[in-house]
LOLO-795925 format. One record per atom (N, C-alpha, C): residue number from 1; residue in one letter; atom name; x, y, z. Coordinates in pm, 1 decimal. Example, Ala and Ser with C-alpha at 12.3 -4.5 7.8 and 13.67 -1.06 7.14 Angstrom:
LOLO-795925
  num  residuo  atomo        c1        c2        c3
    1        A      N    1319.0    -569.0     780.0
    1        A     CA    1230.0    -450.0     780.0
    1        A      C    1320.0    -330.0     780.0
    2        S      N    1285.0    -225.0     708.0
    2        S     CA    1367.0    -106.0     714.0
    2        S      C    1290.0       3.0     787.0
end
This chain:
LOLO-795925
  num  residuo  atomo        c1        c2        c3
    1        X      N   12278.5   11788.0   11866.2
    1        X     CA   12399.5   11855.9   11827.7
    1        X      C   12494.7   11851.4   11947.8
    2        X      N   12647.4   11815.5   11909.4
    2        X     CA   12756.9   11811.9   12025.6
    2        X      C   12847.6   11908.9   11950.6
    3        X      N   12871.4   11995.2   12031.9
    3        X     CA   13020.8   12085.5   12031.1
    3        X      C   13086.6   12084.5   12126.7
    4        X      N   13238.9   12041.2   12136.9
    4        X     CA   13331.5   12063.1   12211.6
    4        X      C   13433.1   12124.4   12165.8
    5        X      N   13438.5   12242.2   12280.3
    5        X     CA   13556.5   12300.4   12273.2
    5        X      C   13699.9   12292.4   12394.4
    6        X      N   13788.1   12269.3   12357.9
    6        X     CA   13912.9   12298.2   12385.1
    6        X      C   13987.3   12389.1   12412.7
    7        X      N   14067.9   12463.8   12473.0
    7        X     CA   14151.5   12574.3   12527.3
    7        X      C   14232.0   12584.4   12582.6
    8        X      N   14362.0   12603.9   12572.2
    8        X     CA   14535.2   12600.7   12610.6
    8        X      C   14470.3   12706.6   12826.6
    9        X      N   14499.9   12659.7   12889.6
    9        X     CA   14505.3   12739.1   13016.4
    9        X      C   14581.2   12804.7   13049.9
   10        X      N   14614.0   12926.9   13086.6
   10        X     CA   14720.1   13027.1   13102.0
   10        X      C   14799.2   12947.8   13224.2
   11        X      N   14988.0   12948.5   13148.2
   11        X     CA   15033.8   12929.4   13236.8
   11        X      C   15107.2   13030.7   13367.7
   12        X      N   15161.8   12989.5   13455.2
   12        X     CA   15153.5   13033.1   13570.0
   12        X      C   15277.0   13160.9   13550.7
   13        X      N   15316.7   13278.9   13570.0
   13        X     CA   15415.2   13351.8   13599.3
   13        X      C   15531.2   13268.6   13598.0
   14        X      N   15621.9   13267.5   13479.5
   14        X     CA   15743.6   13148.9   13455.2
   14        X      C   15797.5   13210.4   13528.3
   15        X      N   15912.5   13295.1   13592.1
   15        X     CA   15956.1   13339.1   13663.9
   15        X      C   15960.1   13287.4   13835.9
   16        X      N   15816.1   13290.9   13830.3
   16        X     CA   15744.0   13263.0   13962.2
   16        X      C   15745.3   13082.2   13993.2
   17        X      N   15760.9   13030.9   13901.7
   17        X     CA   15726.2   12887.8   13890.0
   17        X      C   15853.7   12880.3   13838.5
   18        X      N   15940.2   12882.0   13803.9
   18        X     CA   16063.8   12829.2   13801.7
   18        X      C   16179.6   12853.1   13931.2
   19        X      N   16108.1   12921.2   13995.9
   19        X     CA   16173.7   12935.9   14190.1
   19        X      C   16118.9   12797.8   14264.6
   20        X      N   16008.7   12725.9   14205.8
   20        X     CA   15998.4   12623.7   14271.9
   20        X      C   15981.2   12501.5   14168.7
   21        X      N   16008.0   12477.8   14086.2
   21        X     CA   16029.3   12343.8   13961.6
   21        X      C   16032.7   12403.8   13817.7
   22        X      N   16079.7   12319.7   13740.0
   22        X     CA   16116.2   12369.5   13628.2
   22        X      C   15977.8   12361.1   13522.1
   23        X      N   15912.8   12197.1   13599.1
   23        X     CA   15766.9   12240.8   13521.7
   23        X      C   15648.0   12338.4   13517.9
   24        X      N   15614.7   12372.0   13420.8
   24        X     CA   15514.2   12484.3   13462.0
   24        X      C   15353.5   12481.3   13451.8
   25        X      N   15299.9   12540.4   13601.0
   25        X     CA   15153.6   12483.8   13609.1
   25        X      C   15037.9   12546.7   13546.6
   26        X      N   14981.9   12524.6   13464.6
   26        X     CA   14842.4   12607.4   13438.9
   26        X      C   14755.8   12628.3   13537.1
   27        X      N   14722.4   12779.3   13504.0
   27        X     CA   14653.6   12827.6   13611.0
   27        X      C   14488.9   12800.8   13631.0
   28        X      N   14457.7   12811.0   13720.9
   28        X     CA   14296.3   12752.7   13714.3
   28        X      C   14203.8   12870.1   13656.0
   29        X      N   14102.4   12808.1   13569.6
   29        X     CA   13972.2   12892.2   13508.4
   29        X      C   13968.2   13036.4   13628.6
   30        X      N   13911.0   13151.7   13549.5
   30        X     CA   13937.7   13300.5   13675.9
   30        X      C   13788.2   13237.3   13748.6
   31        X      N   13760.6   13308.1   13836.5
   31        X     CA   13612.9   13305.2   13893.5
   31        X      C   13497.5   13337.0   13837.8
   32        X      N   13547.8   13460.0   13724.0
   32        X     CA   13486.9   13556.2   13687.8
   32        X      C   13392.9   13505.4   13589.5
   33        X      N   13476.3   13357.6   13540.9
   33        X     CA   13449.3   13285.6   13414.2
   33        X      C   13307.2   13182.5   13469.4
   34        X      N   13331.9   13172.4   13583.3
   34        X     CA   13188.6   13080.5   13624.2
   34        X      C   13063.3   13145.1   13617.1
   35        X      N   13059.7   13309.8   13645.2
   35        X     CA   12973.6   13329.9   13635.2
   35        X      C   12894.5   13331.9   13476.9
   36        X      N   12960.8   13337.5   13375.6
   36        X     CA   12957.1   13338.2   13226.0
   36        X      C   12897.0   13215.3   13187.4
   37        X      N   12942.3   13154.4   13261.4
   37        X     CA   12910.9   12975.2   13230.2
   37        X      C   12800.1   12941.6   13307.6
   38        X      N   12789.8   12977.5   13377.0
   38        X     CA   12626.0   12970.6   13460.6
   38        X      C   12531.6   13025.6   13419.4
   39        X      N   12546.3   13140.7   13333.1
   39        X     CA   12447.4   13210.2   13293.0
   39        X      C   12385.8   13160.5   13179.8
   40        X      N   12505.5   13101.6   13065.7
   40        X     CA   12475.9   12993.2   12953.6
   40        X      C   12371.4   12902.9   12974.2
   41        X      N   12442.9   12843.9   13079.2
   41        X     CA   12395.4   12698.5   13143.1
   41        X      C   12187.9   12723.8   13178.8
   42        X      N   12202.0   12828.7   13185.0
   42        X     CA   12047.4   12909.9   13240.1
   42        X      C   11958.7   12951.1   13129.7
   43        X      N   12030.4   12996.3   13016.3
   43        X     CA   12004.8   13049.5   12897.2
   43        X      C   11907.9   12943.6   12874.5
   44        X      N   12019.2   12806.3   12851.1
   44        X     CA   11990.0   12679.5   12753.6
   44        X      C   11846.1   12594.7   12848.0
   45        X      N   11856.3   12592.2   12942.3
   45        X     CA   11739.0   12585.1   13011.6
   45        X      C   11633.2   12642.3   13037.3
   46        X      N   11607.2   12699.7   12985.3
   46        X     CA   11515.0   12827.8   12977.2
   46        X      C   11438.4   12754.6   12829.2
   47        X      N   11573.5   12756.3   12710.1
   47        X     CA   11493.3   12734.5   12560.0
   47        X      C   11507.3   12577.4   12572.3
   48        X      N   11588.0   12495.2   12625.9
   48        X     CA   11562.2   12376.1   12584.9
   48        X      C   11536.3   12273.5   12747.6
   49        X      N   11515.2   12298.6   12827.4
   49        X     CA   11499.4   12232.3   12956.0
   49        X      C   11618.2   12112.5   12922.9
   50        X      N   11587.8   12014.9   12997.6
   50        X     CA   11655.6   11911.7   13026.1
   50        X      C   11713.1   11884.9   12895.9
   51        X      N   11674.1   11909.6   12822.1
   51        X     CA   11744.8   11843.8   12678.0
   51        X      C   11887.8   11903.8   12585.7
   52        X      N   11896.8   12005.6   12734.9
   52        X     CA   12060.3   12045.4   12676.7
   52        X      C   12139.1   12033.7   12839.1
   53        X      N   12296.6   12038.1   12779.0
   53        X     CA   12374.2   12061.0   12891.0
   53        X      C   12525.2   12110.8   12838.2
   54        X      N   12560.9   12151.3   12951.3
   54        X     CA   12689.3   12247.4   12947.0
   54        X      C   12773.4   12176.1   13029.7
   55        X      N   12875.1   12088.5   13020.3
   55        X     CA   12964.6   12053.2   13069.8
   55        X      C   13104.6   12107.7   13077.1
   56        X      N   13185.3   12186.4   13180.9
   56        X     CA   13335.6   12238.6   13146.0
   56        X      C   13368.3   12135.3   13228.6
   57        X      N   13550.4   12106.3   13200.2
   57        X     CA   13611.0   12037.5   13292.8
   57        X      C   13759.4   12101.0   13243.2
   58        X      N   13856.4   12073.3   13343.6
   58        X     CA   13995.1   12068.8   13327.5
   58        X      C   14054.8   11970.0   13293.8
   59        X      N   14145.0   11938.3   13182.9
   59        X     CA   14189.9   11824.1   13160.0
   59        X      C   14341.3   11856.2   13183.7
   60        X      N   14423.0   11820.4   13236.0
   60        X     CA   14545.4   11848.0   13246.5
   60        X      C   14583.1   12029.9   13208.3
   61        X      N   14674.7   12072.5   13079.3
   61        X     CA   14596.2   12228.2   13049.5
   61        X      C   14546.4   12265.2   12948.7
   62        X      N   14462.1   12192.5   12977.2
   62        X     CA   14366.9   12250.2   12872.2
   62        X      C   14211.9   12233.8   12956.6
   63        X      N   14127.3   12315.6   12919.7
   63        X     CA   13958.2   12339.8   13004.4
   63        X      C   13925.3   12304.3   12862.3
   64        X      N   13807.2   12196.2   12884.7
   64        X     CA   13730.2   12168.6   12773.2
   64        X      C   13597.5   12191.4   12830.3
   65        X      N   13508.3   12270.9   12702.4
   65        X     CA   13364.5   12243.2   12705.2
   65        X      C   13283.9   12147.6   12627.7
   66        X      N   13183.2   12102.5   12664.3
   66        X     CA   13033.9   12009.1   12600.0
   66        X      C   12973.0   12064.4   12609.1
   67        X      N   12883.5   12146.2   12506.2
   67        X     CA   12776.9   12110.8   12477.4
   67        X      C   12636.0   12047.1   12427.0
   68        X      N   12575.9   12013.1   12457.0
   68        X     CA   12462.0   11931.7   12393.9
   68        X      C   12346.8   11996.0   12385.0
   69        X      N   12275.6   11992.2   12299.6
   69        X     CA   12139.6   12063.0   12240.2
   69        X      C   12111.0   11983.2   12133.5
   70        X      N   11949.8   11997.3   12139.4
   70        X     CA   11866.5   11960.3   12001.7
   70        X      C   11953.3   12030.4   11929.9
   71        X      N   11912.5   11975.9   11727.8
   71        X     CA   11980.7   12084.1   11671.2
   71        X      C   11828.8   12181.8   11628.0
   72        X      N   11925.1   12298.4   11550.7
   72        X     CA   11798.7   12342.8   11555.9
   72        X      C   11744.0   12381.0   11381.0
   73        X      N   11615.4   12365.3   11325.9
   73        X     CA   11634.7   12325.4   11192.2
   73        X      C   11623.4   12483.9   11152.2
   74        X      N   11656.1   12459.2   11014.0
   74        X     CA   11725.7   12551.5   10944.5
   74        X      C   11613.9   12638.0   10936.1
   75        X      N   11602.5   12763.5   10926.7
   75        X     CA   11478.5   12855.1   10856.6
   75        X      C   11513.5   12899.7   10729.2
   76        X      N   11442.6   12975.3   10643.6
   76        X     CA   11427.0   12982.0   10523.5
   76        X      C   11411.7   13130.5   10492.8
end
C-alpha cells in the first residue's frame, strides 16, 4: 500500500515579506512537527520492520508525505 499526501505550507507574514520582495516564501515544517513524524516512523517499525517507510519532503510549497506499508487484509 502507497499513500501520499500533499499540503499547501504556511506562507510567511505578507506584510513582513513584502518589505523585502513581492514574492512570498513558505515557511518551513514547525519543529514540533518532527517530533510527530518520528514517532510514526517508530510506530510503523515496531508493526512492520523494514517493510514500511515514512518519507516527508518539501517540494517547493507544498511538504509531501510517502507512505509505504504492506496492506493490511480485511477482517470480518
Amino acid at each position: 500500500m502507497v499513500l501520499t499526501i500533499t499540503n499547501p505550507l504556511k506562507e510567511l507574514d505578507k506584510a513582513a515579506d513584502e518589505a523585502t520582495s513581492k514574492n512570498y516564501s513558505p515557511k518551513p515544517p514547525a519543529k514540533g512537527n518532527s517530533i510527530a513524524i518520528d514517532n510514526i516512523r517508530q510506530r510503523l517499525e515496531v508493526v512492520y520492520g523494514e517493510n514500511a517507510t515514512l518519507v516527508t519532503k518539501q517540494q517547493g510549497n507544498r511538504f509531501k508525505t510517502i507512505l509505504t506499508c504492506p496492506a493490511v487484509p480485511k477482517f470480518l
